[in-house]
C-alpha positions in Angstrom: 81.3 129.9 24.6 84.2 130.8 22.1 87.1 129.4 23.4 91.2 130.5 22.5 93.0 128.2 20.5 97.1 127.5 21.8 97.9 126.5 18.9 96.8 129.7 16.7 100.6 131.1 16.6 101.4 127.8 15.0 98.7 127.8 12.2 99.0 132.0 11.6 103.0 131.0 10.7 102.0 128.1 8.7 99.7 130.4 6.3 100.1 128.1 3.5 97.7 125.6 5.8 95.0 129.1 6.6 95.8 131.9 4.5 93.3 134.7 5.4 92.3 137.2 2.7 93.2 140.7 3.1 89.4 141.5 3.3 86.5 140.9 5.2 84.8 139.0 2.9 82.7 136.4 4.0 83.4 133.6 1.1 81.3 131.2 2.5 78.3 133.4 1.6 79.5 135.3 -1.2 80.4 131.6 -2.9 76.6 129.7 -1.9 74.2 130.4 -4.2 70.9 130.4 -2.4 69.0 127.3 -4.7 66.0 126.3 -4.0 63.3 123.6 -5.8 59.8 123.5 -5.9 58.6 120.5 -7.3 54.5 119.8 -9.4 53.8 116.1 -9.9 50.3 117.5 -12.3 52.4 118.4 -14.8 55.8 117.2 -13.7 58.4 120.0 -13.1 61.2 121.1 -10.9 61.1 125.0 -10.7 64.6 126.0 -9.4 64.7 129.7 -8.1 67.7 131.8 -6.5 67.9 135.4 -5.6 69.7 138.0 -8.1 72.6 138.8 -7.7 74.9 141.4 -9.0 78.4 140.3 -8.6 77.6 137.1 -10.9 78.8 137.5 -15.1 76.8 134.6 -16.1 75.6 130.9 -15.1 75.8 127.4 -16.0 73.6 124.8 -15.1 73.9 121.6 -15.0 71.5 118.4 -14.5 72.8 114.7 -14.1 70.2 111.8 -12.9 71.6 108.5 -12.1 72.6 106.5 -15.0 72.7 109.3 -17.7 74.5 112.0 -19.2 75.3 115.4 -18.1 73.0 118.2 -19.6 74.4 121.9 -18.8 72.5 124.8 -20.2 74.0 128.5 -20.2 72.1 131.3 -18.0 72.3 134.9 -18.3 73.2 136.7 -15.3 69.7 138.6 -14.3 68.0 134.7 -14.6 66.8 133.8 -10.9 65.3 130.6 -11.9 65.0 127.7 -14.3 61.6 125.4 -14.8 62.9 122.2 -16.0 59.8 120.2 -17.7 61.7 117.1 -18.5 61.6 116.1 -15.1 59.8 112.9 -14.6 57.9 111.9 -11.4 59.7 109.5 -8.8 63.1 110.4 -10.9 65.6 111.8 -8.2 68.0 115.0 -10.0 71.0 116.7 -9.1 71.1 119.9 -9.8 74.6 122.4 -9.7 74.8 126.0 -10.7 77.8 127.7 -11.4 78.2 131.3 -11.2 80.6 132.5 -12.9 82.0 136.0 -10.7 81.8 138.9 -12.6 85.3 140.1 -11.1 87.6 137.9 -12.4 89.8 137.2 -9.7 87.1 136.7 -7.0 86.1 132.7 -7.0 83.2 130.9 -8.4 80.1 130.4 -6.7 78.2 127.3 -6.4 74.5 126.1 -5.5 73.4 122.1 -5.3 70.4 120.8 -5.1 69.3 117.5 -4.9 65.5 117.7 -6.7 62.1 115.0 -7.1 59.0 114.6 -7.9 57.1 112.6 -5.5 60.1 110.2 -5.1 58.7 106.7 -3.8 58.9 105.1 -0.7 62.0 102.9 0.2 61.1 100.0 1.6 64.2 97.6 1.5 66.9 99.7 1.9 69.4 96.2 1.3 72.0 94.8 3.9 73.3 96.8 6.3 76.5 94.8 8.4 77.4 96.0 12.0 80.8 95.8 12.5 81.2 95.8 16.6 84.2 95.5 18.5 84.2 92.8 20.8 85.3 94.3 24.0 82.2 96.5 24.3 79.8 93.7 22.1 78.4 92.3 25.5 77.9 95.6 27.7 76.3 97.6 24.7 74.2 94.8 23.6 70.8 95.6 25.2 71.2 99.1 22.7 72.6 97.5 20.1 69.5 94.7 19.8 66.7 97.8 19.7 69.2 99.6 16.9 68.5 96.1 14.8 65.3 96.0 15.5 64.8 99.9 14.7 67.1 99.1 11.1 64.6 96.5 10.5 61.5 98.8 11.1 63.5 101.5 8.5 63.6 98.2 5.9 67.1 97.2 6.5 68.5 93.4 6.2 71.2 93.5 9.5 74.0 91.2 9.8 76.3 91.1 12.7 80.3 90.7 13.4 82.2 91.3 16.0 86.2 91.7 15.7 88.9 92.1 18.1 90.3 95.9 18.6 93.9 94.0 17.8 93.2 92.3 14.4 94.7 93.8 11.6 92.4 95.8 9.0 93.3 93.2 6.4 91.7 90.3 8.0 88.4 92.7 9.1 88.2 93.9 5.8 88.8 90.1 4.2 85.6 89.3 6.3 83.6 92.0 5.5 83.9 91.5 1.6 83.2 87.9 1.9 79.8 88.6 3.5 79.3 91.1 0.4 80.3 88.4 -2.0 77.7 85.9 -0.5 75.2 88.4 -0.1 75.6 91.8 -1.3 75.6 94.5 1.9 75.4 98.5 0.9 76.5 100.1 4.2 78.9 99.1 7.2 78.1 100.6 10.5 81.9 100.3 12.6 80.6 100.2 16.5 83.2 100.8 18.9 87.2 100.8 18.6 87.3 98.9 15.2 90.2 98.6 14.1 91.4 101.5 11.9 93.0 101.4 8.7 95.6 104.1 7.6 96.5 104.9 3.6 98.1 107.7 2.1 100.8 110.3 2.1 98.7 113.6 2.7 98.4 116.7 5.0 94.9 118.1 3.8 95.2 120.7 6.4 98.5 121.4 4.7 100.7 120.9 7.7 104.2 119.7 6.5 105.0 118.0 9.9 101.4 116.1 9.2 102.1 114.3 6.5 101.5 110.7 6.1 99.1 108.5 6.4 95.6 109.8 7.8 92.9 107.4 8.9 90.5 105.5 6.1 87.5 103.7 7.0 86.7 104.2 3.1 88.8 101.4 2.4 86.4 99.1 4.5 84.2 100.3 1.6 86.0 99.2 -1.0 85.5 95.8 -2.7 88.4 96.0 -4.3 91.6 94.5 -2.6 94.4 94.1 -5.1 93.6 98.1 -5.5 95.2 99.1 -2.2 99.4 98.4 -1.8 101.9 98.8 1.3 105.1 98.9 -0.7 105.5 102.5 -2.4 105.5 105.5 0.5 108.1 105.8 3.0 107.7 108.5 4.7 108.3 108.6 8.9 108.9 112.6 9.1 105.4 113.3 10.7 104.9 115.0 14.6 102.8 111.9 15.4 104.2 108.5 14.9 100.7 107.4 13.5 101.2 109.1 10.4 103.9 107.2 9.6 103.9 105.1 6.6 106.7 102.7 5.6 106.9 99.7 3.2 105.3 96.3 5.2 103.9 98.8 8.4 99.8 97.3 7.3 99.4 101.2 6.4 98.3 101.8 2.6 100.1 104.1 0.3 97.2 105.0 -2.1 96.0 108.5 -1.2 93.0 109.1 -3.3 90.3 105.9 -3.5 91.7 103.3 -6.4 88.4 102.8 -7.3 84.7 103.7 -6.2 83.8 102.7 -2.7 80.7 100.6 -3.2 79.8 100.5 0.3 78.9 103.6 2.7 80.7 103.3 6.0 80.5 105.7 9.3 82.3 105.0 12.6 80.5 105.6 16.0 84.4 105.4 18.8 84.4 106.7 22.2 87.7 105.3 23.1 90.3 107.2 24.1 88.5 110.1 25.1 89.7 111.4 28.3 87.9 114.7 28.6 84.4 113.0 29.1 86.0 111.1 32.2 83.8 109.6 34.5 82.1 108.4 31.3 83.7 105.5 29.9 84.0 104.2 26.5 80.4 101.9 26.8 78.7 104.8 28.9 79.3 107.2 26.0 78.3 104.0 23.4 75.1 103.5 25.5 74.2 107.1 25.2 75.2 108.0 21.6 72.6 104.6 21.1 69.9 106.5 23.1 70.6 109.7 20.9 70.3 107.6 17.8 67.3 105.7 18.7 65.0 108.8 20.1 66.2 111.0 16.5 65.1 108.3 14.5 61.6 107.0 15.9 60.6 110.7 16.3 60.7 111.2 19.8 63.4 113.8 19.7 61.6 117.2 18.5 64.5 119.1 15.8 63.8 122.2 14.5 64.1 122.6 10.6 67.3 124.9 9.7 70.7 124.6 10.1 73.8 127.1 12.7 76.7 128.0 10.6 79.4 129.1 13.0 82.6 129.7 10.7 85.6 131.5 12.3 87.4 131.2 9.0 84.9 132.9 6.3 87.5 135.4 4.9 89.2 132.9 3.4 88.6 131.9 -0.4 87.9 128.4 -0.5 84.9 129.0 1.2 85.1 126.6 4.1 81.5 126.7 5.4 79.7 126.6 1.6 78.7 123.6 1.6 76.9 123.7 4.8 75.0 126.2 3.6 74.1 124.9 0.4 72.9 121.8 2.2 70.8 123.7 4.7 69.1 126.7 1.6 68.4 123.4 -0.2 66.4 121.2 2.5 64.9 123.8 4.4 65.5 127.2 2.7 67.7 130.6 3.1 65.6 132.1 6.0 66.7 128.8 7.8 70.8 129.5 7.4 71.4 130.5 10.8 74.5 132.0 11.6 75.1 131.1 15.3 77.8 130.1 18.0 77.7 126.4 17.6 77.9 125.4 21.0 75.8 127.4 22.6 72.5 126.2 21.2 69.5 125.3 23.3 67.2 124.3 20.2 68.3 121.0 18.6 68.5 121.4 15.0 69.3 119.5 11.9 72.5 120.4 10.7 75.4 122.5 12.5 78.6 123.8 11.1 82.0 124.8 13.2 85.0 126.2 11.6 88.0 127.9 13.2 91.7 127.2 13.6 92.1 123.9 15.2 94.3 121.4 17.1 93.0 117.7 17.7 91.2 118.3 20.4 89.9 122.2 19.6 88.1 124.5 16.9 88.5 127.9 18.0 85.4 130.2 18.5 84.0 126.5 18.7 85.0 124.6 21.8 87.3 122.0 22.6 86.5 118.6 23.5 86.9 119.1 27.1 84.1 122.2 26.6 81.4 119.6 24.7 82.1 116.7 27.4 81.1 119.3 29.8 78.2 121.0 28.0 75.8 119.2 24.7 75.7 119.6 21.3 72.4 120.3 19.9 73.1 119.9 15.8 72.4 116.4 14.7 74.4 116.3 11.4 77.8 118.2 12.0 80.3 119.7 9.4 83.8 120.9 10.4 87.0 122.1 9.9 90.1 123.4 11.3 93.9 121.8 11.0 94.9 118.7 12.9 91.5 117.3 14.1 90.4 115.7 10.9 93.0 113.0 11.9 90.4 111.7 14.0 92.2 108.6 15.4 93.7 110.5 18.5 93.5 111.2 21.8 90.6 113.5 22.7 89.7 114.1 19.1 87.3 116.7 19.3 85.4 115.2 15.6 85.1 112.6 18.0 83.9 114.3 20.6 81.0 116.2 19.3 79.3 112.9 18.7 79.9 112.0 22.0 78.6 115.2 24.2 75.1 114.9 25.6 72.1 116.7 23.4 71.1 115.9 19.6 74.3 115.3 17.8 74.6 112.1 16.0 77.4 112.6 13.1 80.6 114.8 12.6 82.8 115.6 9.5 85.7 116.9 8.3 84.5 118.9 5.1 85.9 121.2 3.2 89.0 119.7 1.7 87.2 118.0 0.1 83.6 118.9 -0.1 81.1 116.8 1.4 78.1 117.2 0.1 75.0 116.4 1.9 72.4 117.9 -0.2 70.9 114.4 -1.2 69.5 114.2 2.4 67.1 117.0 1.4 65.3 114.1 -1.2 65.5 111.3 1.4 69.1 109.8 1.1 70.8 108.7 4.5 74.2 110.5 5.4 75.8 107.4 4.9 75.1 107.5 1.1 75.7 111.3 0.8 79.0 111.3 2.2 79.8 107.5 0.1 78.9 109.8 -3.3 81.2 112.7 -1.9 84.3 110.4 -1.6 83.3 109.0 -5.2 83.4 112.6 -6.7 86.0 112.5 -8.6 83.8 110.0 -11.0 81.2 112.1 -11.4 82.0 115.5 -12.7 78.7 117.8 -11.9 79.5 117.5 -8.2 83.2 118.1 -8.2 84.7 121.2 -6.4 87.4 122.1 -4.2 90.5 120.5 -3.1 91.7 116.9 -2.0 89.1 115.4 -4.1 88.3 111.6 -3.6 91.1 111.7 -0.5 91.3 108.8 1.6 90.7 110.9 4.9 86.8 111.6 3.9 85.7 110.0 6.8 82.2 109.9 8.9 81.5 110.0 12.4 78.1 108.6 13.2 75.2 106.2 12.1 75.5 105.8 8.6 71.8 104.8 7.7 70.4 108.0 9.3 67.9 110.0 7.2 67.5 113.8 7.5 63.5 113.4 9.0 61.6 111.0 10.6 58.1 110.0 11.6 56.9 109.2 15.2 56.0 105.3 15.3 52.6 104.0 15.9 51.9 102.6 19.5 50.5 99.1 21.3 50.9 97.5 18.3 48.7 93.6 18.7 48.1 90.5 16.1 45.4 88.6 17.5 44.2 85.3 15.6 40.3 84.6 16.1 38.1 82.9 14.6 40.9 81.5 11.8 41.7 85.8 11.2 44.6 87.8 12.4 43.6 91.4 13.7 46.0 93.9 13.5 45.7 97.1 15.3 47.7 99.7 16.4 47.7 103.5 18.4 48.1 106.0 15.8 51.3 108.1 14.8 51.4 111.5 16.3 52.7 112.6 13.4 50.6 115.6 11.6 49.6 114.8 7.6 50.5 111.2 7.3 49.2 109.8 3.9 48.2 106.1 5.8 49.7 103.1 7.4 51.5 100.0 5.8 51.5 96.5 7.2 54.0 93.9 6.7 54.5 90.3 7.7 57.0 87.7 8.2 56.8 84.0 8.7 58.6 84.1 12.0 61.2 86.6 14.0 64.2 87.5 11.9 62.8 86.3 8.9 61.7 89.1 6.1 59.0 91.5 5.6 56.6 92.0 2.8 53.7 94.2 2.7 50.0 92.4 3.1 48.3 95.8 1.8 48.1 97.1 -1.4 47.8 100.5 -1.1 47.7 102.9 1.8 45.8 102.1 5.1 43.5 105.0 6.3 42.2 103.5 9.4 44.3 101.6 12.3 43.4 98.0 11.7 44.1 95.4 9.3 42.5 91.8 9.1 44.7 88.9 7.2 43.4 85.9 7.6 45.9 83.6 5.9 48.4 83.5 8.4 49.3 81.9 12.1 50.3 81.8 15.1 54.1 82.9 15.2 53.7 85.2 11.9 55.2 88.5 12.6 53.5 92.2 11.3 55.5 95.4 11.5 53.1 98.7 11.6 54.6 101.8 9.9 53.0 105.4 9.5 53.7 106.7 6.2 54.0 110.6 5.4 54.7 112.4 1.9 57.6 114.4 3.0 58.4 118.6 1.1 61.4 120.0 1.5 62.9 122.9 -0.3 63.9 120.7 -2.8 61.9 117.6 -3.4 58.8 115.8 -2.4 59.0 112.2 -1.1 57.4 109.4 0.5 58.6 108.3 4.2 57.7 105.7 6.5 58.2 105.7 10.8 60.3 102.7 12.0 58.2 100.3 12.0 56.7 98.5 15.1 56.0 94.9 15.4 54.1 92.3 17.5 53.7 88.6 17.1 50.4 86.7 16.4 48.9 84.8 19.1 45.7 83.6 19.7 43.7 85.5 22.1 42.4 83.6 25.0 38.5 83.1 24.8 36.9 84.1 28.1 34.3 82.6 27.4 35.7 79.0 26.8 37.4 79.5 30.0 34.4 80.0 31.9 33.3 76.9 30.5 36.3 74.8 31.6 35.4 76.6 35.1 32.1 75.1 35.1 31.8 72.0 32.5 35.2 70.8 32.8 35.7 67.8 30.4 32.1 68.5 28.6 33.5 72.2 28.1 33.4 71.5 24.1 30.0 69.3 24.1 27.7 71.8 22.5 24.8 69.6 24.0 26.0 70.2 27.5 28.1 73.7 26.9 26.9 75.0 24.1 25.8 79.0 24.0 22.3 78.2 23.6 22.2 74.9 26.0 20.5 75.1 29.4 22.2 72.4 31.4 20.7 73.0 35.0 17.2 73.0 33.0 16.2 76.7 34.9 14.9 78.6 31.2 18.5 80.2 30.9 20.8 79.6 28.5 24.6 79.2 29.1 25.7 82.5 27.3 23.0 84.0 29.6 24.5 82.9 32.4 27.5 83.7 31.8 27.0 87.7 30.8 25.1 87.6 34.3 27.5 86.2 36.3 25.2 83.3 37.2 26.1 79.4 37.6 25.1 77.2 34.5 25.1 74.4 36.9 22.5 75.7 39.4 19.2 75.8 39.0 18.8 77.8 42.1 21.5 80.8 40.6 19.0 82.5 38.5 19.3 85.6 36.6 17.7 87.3 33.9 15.3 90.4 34.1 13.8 90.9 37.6 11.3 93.3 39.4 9.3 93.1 36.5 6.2 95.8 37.2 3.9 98.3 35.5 4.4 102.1 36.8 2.4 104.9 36.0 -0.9 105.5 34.1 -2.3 106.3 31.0 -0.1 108.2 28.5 2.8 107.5 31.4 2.7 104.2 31.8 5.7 102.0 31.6 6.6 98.4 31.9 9.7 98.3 34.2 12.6 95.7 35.0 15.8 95.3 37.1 18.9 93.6 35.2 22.5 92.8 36.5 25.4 92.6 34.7 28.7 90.3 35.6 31.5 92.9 35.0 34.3 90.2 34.3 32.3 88.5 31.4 34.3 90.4 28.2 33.4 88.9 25.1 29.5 89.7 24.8 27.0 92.2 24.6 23.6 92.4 26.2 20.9 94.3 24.3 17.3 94.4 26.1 14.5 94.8 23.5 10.8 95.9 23.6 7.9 94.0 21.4 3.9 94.9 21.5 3.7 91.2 19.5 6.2 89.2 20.2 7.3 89.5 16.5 8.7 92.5 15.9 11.6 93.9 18.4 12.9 97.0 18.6 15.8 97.7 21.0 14.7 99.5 24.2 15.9 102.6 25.5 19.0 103.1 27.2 19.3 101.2 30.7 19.8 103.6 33.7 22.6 101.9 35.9 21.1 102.2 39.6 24.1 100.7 42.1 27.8 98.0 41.3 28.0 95.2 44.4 30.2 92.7 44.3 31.6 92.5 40.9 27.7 92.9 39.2 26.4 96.2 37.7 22.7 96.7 38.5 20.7 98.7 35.7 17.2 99.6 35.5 15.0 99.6 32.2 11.6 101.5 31.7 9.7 101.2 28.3 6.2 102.9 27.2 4.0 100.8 27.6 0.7 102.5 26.6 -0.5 99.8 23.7 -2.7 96.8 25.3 0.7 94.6 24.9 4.4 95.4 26.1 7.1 92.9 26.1 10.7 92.8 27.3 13.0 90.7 27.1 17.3 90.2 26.8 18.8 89.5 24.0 23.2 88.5 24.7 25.7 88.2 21.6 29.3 87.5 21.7 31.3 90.4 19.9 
């Protein structure tokens, strides 16, 4: 439901903050250029396509793969498409194409895509450290043990610290870049009311009486300490006193990052949201960890495309561009759905609400008080409006869209700067898309817009969550036998998986490696080198096409620990040899210790006593029927139905030499625990034998 902003009068005076063009224009379509990739592994090449457009003077487009140079090549304006043939297999490109307008005066239009060739599976995605406060550590631990376990299945080393809500951000962040100096971590997941660090002297939304310092969970991201200084800005003019910044106050002065931020970081904090009252701070925790968990293991069903709902398109910088680059690039143009964000009933991938804001409000997109009441049904959120990107306040409605029931699992304030999530598309988590967007400035192929490399580039949410996922295998088991280990699991429901993996560790907590060599058709595996305690993890594996790339993924792996499997069978013997259970001469499969002509592992598929003569069993009511061309040699047969473990075949011989395996017994009654079955065989040669042959299985 659109809602009506009190604070609109404010921002329409301040139009240095929103200024509206005089036309209708929609910029954030006019300034998205609708790029798409297909990818071909046989030869290798990325064909990029877009539609033609006539208000475009010519193109530039520009390539950059990790670790190399930029290549740009020049584009005439009818060209809707460029096949690049240098692309190599499992190589992972970004792609930007500039179009230049043909109007001078009307602003530059981008496209991004994110582009590979059958990109291989990630299967140690490195450290991952979960930074929990510790006055919601013990309530939200049930949810927070299954998110480890679910980061482990996804290939993630997890470490775990809690800190105190009142420690200062120098002594969290002094402990979180010793653990990366003694063993390198690449994302930090803040859980709860970590404390939040503050740098700058900015006002992206361009608010003079919000100027100061904003909120900066990048620096937690930083290695680099000397970098960031408390000495320079003074500056206590702002409407909020959190803004303020002063020499000594533990608030940083830089306002840009000093230096790249090597580690991804995104902030899931329910405190100190009133609208959402009963729920308190570890009921909204508990459920954002249910949210997180069903998205990621598959069992919440997302449709493919994306709900642009931008209140401010008219204006130039093209607010909502991004969002729809991301979305034409993972899942196409015809999925660009423009929409009233909070009104969706169909959870989808990503979701986009602009309008004129307030901390706790986007206008034509709810408040927070409207999502606590309602859901949001988006998963990966951008936003923007004035005020609320200052997320560290009361009823923050950034916040708050994480928070509200249905799909949504992260929120961010884009568009000063740009945060591009187009790497999702080719398998990157959010976390490392939005780590790349607040490096930027370093990388010159993916720069546009304003406030570039800002502190305030924060994210809201889980920052090791991938755009898709794969629904896990079931009743996972690792049963030792006979020396082995037999693996076996329920099958994915997922449709077109390429195979399974196994993996196995020594023991719980220690590390996976895979035991199979290339992709597992079937839903089984036998190792027999390892023992009891050894760990497996069971993942379902799917090559993954988007409209951009081609890439492996795997479900959140499921585990279960060997153990030996009881023998039934030995059991029964303690039952009824006790001490001489493992004497083969007394107990043994083919021994007959009451002397009556049957053998133990007779007995036992009978449900006979081995040590009674008088309990005898075997095949009874032996008899000849019928005449002639009809006659049949007949017996009776019961069957103990708690005896697992063997099978009983009965078999037919006109020698006694050869045996072929009689036809199918025709159960006749069940007393007692015994099944009662009837065989008949022709018996029309001179000779007819029967007899029952038992086998352990």
């Amino acid at each position: 439901m659109k809602t009506t902003n009190k604070f609109k009068s404010l921002i329409v005076i301040t139009q240095i903050a929103l200024a509206i063009a005089a036309s209708a224009q929609d910029y954030s379509k006019s300034c998205t250029i609708e790029m798409q990739a297909q990818v071909s592994s046989a030869p290798a090449k990325v064909i990029l396509s877009w539609p033609l457009r006539s208000d475009i003077k010519n193109y530039a487009l520009q390539r950059k793969a990790p670790g190399t140079s930029l290549v740009s090549v020049a584009l005439a304006a009818t060209t809707t498409g460029y096949t690049d043939t240098t692309a190599a297999v499992g190589v992972c490109y970004d792609y930007k194409l500039i179009g230049y307008p043909l109007i001078s005066a009307d602003p530059t239009s981008y496209g991004y895509v994110c582009s590979g060739i059958d990109l291989p599976l990630v299967e140690n995605r490195g450290r991952v450290l979960l930074v929990i406060a510790s006055n919601i550590a013990t309530p939200v631990a049930p949810k927070i043990n299954r998110l480890v376990s679910d980061l482990v299945g996804e290939g993630w080393a997890v470490e775990q610290m809690n800190v105190a809500p009142t420690d200062t951000v120098a002594s969290v962040k002094a402990q979180i870049v010793a653990r990366h100096a003694s063993n390198p971590l690449k994302s930090l997941f803040l859980i709860g009311h970590v404390p939040v660090p503050y740098s700058g002297n900015i006002n992206p939304d361009s608010h003079p009486e919000h100027k100061g310092a904003w909120p900066c969970d990048g620096f937690y991201g930083d290695m680099d300490t000397n970098l960031w200084t408390d000495s320079t800005v003074n500056n206590a003019t702002a409407a909020r006193a959190e803004n303020f910044n002063v020499p000594g106050d533990g608030k940083y002065d830089q306002s840009t990052f000093p230096s790249a931020v090597e580690l991804s970081v995104g902030r899931v904090d329910f405190a100190n949201l009133p609208s959402f009252a009963p729920l308190s701070e570890v009921d909204l925790l508990n459920r954002y960890l249910d949210k997180d968990h069903n998205f990621r293991t598959g069992d919440t069903t997302v449709a493919r495309r994306g709900i642009v709902d931008d209140n401010l398109a008219t204006m130039r910088e093209a607010l909502g561009a991004s969002s729809r680059r991301a979305i034409c690039g993972s899942f196409g143009a015809s999925n660009v759905i423009d929409g009233d964000f909070a009104t969706q009933t169909t959870a989808s991938l990503f979701g986009t609400g602009i309008g004129y804001g307030s901390y706790s409000s986007i206008e034509g997109v709810g408040t927070t008080a409207s999502l606590a009441a309602g859901s949001v049904n988006t998963v990966f959120n951008h936003h923007f409006g004035s005020y609320f990107g200052d997320w560290d306040s009361a009823d923050n409605i950034l916040r708050g869209v994480i928070a509200a029931n249905g799909a949504s699992l992260t929120s961010m304030w884009t568009g000063r700067s740009v945060l591009h999530l187009n790497g999702m598309a080719a398998g990157r988590t959010v976390g490392e898309c939005v780590q790349a967007s607040m490096n930027q400035g370093t990388d010159a192929y993916i720069q546009i817009g304003y406030n570039l490399k800002s502190v305030h580039l924060s994210l809201m949410g889980d920052p090791t969550l991938r755009l898709l996922s794969v629904g896990q295998v079931s009743n996972v088991k690792a049963e030792i036998s006979n020396g082995a280990v037999s693996v076996t699991w329920a099958p994915s429901p997922a449709a077109g998986l390429a195979g399974y993996h196994v993996y196995r560790a020594s023991a719980a907590g220690q590390p996976f490696v895979r035991c199979n060599a290339s992709l597992i058709a079937g839903t089984s595996y036998s190792d027999a080198s390892a023992t009891a305690g050894t760990v497996y993890m069971v993942s379902a594996v799917k090559l993954e096409t988007t409209c951009s790339s081609s890439f492996s993924i795997s479900s959140v792996g499921v585990t279960a620990t060997a153990t030996a499997t009881a023998d039934p069978i030995a059991q029964w013997k303690s039952q009824y040899f006790g001490a001489q259970a493992s004497n083969d001469l007394v107990a043994g499969d083919t021994a007959d210790f009451d002397k009556d002509g049957v053998c133990n592992l007779m007995e036992y598929a009978m449900g006979s006593n081995p040590a009674d003569s008088s309990s005898k069993c075997g095949l009874t009511n032996v008899c000849v029927s019928g005449a002639g061309a009809a006659r049949q040699l007949c017996a009776n047969y019961s069957l103990c139905s708690t005896a697992p473990g063997v099978k009983i075949t009965i078999q037919c011989s006109s020698d006694l030499q050869v045996w072929n395996t009689a036809p199918a017994s025709t159960q006749i009654g069940s007393t007692g625990g015994y099944t009662h079955f009837q065989v008949a065989v022709s018996a029309t040669a001179s000779k007819c034998f029967l007899r029952a042959l038992v086998q352990r299985i």
